[in-house]
VOLUM-729642 format. One record per atom (N, C-alpha, C): x negated, y negated, z; residue in three letters. Coordinates in steps of 0.02 Angstrom, whole numbers, plus 50000, padded with zeros to 5 digits. Layout:
VOLUM-729642
XYZAla
...
END
This chain:
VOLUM-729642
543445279451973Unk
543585283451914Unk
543595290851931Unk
544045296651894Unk
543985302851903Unk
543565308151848Unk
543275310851867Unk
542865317051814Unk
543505319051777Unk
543175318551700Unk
543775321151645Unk
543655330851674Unk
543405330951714Unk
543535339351728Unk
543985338951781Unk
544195334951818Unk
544555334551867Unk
545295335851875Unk
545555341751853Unk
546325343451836Unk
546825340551865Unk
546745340551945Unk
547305337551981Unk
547345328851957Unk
546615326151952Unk
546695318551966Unk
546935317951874Unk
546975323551845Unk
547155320251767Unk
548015322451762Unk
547975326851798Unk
548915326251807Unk
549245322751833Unk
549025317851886Unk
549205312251920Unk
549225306551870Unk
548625306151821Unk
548605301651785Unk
549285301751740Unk
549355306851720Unk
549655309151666Unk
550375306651678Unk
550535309151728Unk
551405307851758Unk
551375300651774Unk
550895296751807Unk
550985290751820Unk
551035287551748Unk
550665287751723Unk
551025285251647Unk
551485289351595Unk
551845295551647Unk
552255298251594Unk
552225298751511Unk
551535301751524Unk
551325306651444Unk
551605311251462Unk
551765314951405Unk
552095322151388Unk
551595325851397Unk
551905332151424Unk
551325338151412Unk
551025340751361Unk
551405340551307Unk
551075340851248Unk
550435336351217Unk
550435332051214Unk
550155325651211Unk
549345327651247Unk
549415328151322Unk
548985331551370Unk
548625335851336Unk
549045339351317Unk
548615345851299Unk
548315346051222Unk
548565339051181Unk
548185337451117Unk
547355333451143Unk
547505330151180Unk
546925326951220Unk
546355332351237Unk
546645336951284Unk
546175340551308Unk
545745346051234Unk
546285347351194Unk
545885349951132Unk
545605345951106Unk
545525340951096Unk
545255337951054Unk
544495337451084Unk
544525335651162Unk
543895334051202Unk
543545342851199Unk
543845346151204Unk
543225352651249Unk
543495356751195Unk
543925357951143Unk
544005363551107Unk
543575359451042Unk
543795355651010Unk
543585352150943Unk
542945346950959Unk
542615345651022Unk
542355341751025Unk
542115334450985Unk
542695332151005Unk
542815325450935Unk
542515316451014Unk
542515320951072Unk
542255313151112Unk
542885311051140Unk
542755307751159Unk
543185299451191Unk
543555297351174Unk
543325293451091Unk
543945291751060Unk
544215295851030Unk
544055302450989Unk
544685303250982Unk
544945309851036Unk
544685309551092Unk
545185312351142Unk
545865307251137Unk
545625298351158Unk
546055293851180Unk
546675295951108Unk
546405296451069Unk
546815295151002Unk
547465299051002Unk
547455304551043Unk
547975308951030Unk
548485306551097Unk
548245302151135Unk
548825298651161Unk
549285296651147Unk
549825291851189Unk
550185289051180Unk
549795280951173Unk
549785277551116Unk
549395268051121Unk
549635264551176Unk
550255264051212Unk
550405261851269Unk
549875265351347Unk
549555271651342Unk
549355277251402Unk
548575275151372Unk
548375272851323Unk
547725275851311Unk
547135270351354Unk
547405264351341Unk
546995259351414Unk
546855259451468Unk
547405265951495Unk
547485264951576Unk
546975271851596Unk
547105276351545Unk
546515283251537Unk
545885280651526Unk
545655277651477Unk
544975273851474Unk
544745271751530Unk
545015268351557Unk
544855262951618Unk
544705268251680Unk
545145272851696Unk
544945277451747Unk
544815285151741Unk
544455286451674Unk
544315292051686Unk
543375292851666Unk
543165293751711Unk
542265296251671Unk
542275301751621Unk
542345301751561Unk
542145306651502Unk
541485308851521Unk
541115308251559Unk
540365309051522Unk
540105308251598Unk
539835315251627Unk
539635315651700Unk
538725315051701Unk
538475317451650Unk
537755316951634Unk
537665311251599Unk
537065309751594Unk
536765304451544Unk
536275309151493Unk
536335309751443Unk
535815310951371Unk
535145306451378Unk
534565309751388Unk
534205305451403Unk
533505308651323Unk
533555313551311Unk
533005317451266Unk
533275323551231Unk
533155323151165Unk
533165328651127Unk
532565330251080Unk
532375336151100Unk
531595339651060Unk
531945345251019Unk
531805346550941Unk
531965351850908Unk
531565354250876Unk
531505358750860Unk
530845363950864Unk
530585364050767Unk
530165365550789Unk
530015364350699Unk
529855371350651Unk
529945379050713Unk
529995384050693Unk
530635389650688Unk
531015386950743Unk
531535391350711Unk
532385389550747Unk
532445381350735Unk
533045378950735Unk
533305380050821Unk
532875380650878Unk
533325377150937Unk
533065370050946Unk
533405366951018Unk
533455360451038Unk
533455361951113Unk
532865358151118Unk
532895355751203Unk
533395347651223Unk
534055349951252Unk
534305340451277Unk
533905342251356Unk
533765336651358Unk
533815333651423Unk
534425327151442Unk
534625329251512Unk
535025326451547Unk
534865323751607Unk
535085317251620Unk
535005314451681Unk
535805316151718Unk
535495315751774Unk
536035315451843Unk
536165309351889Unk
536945306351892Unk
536875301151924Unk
536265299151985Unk
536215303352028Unk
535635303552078Unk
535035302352014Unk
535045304151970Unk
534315300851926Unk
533875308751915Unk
534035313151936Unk
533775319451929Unk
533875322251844Unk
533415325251821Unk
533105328251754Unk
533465334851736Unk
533915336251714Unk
533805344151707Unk
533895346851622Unk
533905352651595Unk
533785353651534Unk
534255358951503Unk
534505359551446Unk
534865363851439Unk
534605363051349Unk
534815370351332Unk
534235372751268Unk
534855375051214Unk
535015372651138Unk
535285375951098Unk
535165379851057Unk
535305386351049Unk
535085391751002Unk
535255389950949Unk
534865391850880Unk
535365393650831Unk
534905398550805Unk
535255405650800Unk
534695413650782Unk
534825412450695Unk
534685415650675Unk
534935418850587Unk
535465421050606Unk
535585424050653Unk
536495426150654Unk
537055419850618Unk
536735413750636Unk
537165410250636Unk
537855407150689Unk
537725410650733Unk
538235412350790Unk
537765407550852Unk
537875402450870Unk
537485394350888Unk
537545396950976Unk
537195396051013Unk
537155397651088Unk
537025393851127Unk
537025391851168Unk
536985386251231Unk
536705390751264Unk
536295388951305Unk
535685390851354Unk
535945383251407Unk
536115385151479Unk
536235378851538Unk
535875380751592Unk
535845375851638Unk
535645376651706Unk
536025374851762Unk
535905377551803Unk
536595377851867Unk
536175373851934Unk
535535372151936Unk
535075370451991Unk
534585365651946Unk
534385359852006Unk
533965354151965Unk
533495359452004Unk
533045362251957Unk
532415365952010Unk
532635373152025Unk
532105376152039Unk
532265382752081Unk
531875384652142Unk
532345388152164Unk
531975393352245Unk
531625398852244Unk
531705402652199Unk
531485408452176Unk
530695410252169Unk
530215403752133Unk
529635406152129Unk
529535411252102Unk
529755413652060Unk
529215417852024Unk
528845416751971Unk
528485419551977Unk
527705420851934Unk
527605419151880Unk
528315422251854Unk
528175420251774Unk
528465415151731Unk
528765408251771Unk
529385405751785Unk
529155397651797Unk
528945392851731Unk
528735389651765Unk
529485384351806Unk
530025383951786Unk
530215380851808Unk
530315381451893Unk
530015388151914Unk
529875390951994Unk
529455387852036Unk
529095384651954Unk
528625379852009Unk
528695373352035Unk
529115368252003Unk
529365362952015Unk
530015365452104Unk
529905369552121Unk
530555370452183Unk
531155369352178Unk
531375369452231Unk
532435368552224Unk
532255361452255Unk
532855356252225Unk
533085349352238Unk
533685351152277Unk
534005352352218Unk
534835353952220Unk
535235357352196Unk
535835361152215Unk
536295363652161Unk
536785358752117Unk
536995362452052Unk
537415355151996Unk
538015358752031Unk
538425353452023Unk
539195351952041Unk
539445357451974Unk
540165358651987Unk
540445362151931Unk
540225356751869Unk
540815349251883Unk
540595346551826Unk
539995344551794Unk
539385345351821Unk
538775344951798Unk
538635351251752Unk
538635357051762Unk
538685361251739Unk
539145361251659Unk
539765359051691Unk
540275360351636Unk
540085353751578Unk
539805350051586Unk
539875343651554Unk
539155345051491Unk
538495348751504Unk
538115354251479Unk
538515352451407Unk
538885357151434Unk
539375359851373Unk
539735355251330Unk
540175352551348Unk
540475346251316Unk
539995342851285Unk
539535339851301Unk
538905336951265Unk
538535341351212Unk
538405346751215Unk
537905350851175Unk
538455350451119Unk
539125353851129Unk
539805354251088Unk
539755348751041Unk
539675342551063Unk
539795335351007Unk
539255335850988Unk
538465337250997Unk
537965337950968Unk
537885342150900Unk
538005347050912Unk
538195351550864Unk
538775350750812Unk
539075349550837Unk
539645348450777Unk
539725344250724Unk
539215337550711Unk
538885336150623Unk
538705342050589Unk
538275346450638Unk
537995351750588Unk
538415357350548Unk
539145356550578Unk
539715361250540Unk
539455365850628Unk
539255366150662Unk
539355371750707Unk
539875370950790Unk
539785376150802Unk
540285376750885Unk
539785381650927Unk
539765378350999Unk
539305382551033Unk
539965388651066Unk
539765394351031Unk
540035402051031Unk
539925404551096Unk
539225406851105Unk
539115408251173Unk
538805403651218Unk
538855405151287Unk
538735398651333Unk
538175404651393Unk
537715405051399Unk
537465408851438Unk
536985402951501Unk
537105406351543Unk
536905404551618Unk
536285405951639Unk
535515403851595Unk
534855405951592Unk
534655401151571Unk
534695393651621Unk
534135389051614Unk
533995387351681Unk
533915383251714Unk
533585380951762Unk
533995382851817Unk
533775383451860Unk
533885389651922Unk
534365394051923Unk
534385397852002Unk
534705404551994Unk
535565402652006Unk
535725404151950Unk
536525404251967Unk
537035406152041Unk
536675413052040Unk
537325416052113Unk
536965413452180Unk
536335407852162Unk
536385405552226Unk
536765399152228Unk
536995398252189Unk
537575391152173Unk
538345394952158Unk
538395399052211Unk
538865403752176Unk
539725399152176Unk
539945394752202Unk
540675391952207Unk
540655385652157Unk
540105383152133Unk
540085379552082Unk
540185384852001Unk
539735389052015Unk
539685395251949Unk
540375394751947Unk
540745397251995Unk
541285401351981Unk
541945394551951Unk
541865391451971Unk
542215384651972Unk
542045382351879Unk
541505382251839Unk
541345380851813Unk
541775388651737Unk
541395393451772Unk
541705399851742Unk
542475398851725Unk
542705396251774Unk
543335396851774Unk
543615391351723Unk
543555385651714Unk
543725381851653Unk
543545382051610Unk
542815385251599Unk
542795387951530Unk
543135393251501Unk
543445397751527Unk
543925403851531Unk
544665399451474Unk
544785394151557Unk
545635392751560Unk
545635390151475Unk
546345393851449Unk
546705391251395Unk
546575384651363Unk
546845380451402Unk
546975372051396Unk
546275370051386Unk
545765372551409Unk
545135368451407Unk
544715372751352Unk
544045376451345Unk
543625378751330Unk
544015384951289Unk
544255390451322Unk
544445393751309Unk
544135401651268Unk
543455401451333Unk
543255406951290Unk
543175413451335Unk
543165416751303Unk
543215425251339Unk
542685425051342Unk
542905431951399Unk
542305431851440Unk
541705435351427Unk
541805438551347Unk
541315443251320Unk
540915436651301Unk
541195429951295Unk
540525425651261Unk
540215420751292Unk
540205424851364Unk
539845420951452Unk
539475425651476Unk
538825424151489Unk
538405426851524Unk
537985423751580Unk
537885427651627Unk
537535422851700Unk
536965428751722Unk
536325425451719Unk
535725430451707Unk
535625427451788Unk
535155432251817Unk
535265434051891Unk
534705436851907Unk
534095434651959Unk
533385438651995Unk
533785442152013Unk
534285443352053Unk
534545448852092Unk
534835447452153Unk
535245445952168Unk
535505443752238Unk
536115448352271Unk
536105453652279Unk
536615461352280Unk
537285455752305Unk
537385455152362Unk
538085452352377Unk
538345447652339Unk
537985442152314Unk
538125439352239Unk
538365442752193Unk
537985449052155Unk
538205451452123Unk
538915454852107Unk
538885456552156Unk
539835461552191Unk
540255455252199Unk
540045449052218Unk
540845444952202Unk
540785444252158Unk
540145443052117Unk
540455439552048Unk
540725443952009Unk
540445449652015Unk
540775456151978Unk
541645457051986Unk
541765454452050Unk
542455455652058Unk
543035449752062Unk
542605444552046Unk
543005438052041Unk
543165439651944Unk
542495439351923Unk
542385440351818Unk
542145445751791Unk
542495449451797Unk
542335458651800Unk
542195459451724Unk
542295453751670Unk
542375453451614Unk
541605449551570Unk
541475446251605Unk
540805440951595Unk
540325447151610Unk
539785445751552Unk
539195448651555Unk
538735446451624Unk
538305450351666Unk
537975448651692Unk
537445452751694Unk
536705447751693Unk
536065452051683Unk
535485451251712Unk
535435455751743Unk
534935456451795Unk
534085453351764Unk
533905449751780Unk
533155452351788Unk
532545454251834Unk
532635462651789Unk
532315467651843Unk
531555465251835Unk
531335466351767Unk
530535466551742Unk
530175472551814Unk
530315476451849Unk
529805479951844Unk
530435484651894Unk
530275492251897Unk
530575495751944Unk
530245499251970Unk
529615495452000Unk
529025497052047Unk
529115492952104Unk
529455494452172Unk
529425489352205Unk
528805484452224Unk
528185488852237Unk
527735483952256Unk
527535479952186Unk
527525479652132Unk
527485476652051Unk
527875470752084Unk
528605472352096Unk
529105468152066Unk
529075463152142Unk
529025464552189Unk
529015459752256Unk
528185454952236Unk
527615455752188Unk
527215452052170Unk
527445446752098Unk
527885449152053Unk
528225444751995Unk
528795437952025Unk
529105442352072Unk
529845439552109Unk
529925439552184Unk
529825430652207Unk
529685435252298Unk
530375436952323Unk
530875432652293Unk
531565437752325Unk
531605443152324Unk
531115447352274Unk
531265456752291Unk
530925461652357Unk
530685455852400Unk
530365457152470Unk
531075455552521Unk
531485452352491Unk
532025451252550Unk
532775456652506Unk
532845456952434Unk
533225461152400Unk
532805465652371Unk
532765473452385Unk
532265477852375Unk
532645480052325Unk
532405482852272Unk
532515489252219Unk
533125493052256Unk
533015495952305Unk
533545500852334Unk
534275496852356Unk
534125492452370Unk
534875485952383Unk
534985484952297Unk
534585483652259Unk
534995480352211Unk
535405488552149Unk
534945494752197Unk
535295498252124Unk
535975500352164Unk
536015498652210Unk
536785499252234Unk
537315495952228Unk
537075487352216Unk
537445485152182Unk
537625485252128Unk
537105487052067Unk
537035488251996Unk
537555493851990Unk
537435500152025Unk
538175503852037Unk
538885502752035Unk
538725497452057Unk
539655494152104Unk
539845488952042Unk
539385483152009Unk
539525480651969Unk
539635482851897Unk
539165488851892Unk
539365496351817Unk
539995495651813Unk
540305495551880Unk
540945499551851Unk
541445495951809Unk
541335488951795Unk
541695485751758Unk
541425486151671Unk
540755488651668Unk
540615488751609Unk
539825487851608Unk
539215489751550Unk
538745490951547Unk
538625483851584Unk
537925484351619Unk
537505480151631Unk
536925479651599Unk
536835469951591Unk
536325469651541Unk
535425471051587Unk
535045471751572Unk
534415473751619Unk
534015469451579Unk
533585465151600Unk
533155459551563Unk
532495463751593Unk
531935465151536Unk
531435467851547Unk
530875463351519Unk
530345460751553Unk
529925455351536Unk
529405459251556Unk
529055458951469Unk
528185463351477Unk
527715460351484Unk
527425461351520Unk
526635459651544Unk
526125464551540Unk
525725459751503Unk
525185464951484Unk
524585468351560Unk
524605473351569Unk
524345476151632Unk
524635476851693Unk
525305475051669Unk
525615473051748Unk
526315477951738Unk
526575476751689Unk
527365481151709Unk
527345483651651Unk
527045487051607Unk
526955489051522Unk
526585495551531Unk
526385499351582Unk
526085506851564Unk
526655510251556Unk
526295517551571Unk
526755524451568Unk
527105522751636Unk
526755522851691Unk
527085524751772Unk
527665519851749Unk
527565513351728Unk
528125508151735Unk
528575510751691Unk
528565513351649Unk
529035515351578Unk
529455521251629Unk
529335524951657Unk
529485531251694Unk
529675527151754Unk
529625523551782Unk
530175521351844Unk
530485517951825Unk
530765514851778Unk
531265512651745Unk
531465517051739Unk
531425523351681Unk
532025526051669Unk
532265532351731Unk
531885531951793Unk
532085534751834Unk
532685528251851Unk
532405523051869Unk
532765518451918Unk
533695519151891Unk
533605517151838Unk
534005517951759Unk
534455522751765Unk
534295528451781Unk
534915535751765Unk
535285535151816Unk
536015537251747Unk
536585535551798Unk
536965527651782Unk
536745523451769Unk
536885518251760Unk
536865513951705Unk
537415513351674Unk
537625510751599Unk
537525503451601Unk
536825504751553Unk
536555498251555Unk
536415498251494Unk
536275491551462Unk
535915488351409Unk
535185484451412Unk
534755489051380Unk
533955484551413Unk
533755479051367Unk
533415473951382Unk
533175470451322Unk
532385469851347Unk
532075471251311Unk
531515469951318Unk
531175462051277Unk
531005459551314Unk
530795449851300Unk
530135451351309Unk
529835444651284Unk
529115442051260Unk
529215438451315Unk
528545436851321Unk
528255432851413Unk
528245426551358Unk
528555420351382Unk
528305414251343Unk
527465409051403Unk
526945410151364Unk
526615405751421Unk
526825399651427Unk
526585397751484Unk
526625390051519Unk
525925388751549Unk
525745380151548Unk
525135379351575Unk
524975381151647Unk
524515382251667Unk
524255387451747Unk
524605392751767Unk
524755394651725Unk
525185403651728Unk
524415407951704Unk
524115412251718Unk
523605417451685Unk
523975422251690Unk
524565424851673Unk
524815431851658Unk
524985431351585Unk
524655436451545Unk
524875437151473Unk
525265441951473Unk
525695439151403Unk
526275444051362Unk
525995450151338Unk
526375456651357Unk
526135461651298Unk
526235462851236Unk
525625463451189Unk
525705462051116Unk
526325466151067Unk
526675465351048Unk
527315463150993Unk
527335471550981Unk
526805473850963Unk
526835480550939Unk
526865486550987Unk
526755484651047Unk
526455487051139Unk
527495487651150Unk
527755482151154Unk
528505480951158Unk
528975484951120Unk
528765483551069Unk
529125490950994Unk
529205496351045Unk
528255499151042Unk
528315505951073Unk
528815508551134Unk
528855501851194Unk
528905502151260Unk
529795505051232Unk
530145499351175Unk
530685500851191Unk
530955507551139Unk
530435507451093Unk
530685513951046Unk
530965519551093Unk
530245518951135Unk
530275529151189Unk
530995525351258Unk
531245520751263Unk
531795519851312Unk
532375522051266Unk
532425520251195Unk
532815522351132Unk
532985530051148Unk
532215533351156Unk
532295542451124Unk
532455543051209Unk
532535539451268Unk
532915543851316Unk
533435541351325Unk
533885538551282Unk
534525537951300Unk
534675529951304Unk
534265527551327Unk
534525519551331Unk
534555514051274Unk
535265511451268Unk
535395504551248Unk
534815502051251Unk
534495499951206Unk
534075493251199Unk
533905489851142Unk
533725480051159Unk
533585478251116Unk
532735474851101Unk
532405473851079Unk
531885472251080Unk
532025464651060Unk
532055457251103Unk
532075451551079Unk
531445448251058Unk
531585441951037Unk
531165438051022Unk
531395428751039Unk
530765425551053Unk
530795419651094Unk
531255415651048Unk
531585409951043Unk
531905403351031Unk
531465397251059Unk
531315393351027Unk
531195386451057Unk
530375384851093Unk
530005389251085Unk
529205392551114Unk
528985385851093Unk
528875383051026Unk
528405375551019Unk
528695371351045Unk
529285371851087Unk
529625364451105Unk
529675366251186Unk
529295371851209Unk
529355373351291Unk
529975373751300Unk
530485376651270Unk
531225377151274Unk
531495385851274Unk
530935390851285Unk
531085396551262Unk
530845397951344Unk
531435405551371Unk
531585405051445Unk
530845406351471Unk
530925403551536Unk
530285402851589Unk
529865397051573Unk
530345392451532Unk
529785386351509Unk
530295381751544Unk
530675381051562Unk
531095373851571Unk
530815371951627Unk
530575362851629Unk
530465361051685Unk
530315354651670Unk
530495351851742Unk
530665344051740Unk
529975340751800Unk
529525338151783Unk
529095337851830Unk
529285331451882Unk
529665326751856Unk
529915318551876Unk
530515318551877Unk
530735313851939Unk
531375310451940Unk
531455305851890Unk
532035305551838Unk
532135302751809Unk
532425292051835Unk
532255288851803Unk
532035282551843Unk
532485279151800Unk
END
């Protein structure tokens, strides 16, 4: 059988049973634009083509194995299995905006280790295939859509680091882009990033258009090489050069995660906005979500106000967020799969 993401092996299909292109391309809306499934992808066939498509194409690259929804403020943890039997998680927003978000993961596991991160602690397995990735989506898409909703934005901030899976990312980026399939711009894709400088500059110059957002959380090098151990092999001084090079397509987002005693004084407030000048960025300042055997606490709600009011009075973009999904361990730095799925 071929992955329904598989373009070449579905044009082969297509001509061997001489469907129309049109036809094709009712199929493919129906699956990844309208998310209506299987049947009625098959439906917009031709009844003579629709047996021979059934029979050899896999709709459905993950298995649905768990859904947790939160009982405070409307997200959803799915869990997904992987043919290999591997766990991974992907989280649905829905804010008061109303505007519904997908939260995915690009890695069963991560390499990264950091601190505040429990899914850092479970390690890297593997990287997901494009269609693992892309299929996230397709699934969350039919989930949502009883509720009257469409997942709007698709952001790249669940389980491991994206640009170290960088030809799957891009592979994945890319059909969510294309016309025929997904079809969304690139203002409503984001791929959040520890920092990987040469990563950053292709991806910048492959999707100069897609948001991408760093997380700095401290612009103290010795702070930030204790939060993140990749910032001992990518230093502050490598990444604001890239942050430079990738500006130039448009603000960069800066993810700022407070900790109470650790990256939340004055000195830290002041090497940020040293690190900062010069460079058109957008800050957000986030809440630490705990996880069990983590002892680093969040700084308190009103500590955050302040931090980002005085980044306000010097000039900087910022937003002050707030968690999604915290009672259901679904709000970021919580995702994690402790077991192979069996």
């Amino acid at each position: 059988m071929v992955s329904i993401y598989d373009t070449d092996a579905i044009e082969a299909l297509r001509i061997r049973n001489a469907v129309q292109p049109h036809r094709i391309k009712l199929f493919r809306n129906a699956l990844f634009k309208n998310a209506l499934g299987r049947a009625g992808a098959l439906a917009e066939l031709p009844e003579d083509a629709r047996g021979e498509f059934a029979r050899n194409i896999d709709f459905q690259v993950l298995e649905f194995t768990e859904r947790h929804d939160s009982e405070i403020d409307g997200a959803s943890k799915l869990v997904f299995k992987t043919t290999d039997g591997h766990l991974i998680e992907s989280v649905v927003l829905r804010p008061a905006t109303g505007r519904t978000s997908l939260c995915i993961s690009s890695q069963v596991g991560c390499a990264c280790s950091c601190s505040f991160c429990a899914t850092g602690k479970m390690g890297f397995t593997r990287n997901l295939t494009a269609d693992e990735i892309l299929d996230q989506v397709t699934q969350a898409s039919r989930i949502v859509k009883p509720e009257g909703r469409s997942i709007r934005n698709v952001v790249f901030m669940g389980m491991g680091e994206p640009l170290l899976n960088l030809e799957p990312l891009f592979q994945s980026l890319d059909f969510l882009r294309a016309a025929p399939f997904f079809n969304y711009a690139g203002s409503r894709l984001m791929v959040s990033t520890v920092g990987i400088p040469h990563a950053m500059e292709r991806f910048s110059e492959k999707h100069p258009d897609v948001q991408l957002a760093l997380s700095l959380h401290s612009a103290r090098q010795e702070v930030r090489e204790k939060l993140m151990p990749q910032a001992r092999k990518y230093t502050l001084d490598m990444l604001r050069e890239s942050l430079l090079e990738t500006s130039r397509h448009g603000k960069v987002m800066i993810e700022y995660l407070m900790l109470s005693g650790v990256n939340d004084g004055d000195e830290d407030f002041q090497a940020l906005v040293n690190y900062l000048r010069d460079i058109p960025a957008h800050i957000n300042i986030i809440p630490f979500n705990e996880y069990a055997g983590c002892n680093l606490r969040g700084t308190p709600q009103l500590e955050r106000k302040a931090f980002a009011d005085r980044l306000k009075a010097a000039g900087f973009d910022t937003t002050l967020r707030y968690s999604l999904g915290a009672d259901i361990a679904a709000a970021c730095g919580q995702l994690v799969q402790h077991k192979k799925g069996i």
